[in-house]
N, C-alpha and C positions, 0 to 999 in steps of 0.2 A: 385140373389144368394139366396140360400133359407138356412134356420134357421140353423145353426151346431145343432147337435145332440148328440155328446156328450161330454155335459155339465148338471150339474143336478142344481136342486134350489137353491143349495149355489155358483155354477159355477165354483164346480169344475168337472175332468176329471169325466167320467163314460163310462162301456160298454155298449153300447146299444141292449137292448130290443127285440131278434128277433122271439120271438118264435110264433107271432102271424104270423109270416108273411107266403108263402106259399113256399115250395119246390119246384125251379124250377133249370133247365140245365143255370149253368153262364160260362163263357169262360173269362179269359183277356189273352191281348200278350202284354208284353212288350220290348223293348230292352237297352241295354246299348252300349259304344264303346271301346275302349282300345286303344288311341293311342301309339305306339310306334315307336323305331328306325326301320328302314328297316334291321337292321343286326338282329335283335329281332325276326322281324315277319318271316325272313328265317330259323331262328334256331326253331321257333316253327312249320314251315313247312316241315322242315327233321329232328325232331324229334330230333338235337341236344342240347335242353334245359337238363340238366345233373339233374334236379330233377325228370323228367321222361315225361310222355305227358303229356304239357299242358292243351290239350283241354277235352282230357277225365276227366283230373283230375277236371278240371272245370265244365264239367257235370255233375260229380254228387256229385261236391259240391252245384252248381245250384239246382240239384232236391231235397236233401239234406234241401237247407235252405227254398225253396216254403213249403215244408212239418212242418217245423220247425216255421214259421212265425210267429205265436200268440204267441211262448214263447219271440221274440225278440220284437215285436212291443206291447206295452201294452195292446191297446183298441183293438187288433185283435180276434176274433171269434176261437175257436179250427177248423177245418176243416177238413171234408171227403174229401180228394183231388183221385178226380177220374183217373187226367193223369195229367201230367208234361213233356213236350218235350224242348229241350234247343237245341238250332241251332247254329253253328260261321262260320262267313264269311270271310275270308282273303282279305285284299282288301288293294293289296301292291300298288295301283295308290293313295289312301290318307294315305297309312299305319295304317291300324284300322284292329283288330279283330273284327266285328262286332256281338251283341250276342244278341238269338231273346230267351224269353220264350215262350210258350204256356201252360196257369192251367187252369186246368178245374175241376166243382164238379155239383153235384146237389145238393141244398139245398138252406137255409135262405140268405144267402148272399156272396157279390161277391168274386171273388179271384184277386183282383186287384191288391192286398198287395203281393199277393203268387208271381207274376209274378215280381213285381219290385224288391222284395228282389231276388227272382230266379237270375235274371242280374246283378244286384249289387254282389252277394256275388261270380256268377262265372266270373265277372269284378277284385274283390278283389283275387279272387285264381289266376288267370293269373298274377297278378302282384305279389304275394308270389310267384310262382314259376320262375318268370322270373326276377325280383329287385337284384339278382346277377351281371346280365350284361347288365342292364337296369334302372337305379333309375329313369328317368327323365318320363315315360310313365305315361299316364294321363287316365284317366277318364271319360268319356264326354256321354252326351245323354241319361240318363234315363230318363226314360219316358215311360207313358202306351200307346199303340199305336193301341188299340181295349176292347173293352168289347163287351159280348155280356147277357142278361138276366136282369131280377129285374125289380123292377117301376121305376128306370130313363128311362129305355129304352136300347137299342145297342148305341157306340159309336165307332166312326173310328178317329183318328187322323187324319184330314189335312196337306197337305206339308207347311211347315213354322209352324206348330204349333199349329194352329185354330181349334175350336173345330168343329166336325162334326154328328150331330146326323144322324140316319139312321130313 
């Protein structure tokens, strides 16, 4: 595991340093999941959730918070975010929304951060808009599930978890 970086000489938090580094094309995908009741995920599929669509309303609360990330997460980078695409999968056999981001920029560093908050924050709108007739849905699976640019290199998630360089 190599050094944390940001930490400074008296150990505390700091942002890190990027302006040596060089501009290049970064990509991350993340997803998160949204389990709920089977009556939940019908009413989000014919549009009977009464605060309006779910799913748009969650896209671009999605794109929304990838753009927004450095004001939320402290040590994050301001970012030129060049695209943001936010996917969901209905998938009434485990009953999960399933939610994919894709951020992408060119520059000093990566959008990793963009991608996980993207999931998380359209994971949290689905469930503001649906916690009427649903309190008990959950949460489950974030997690970054690709990079691609920078000096670690590209990374792909493995099934079960395990890290996978390219």
């Amino acid at each position: 595991m190599s050094k944390l970086t940001h930490i400074n000489e008296q150990g505390r938090a700091k942002m890190v340093d990027v302006s040596a580094k060089d501009d290049t094309r970064r990509l991350a995908v993340a997803q998160a999941y949204v389990r709920l009741k089977p009556e939940t995920l019908e009413l989000i599929a014919s549009g009977g959730i009464t605060k309006g669509d779910v799913l748009a309303v969650a896209q671009v609360a999605g794109v929304l918070a990838a753009k927004e990330t450095s004001r939320l997460i402290p040590m994050c980078h301001p970012l030129f975010i060049t695209a943001v695409d936010i996917s969901f999968t209905l998938d009434t056999v485990e009953q999960l929304v399933k939610i994919r981001a894709s951020v992408a920029t060119t520059g000093k560093t990566g959008v990793e951060m963009e991608a996980l908050t993207a999931v998380s924050v359209a994971a949290l709108t689905i469930y503001d808009m649906c916690k009427a007739v649903d309190k008990e849905m959950e949460i489950t699976h974030i997690c970054l599930l690709e990079k691609q640019g920078g000096k670690s290199g590209d990374y792909r998630r493995v099934e079960g978890g395990e890290e996978g360089r390219q």
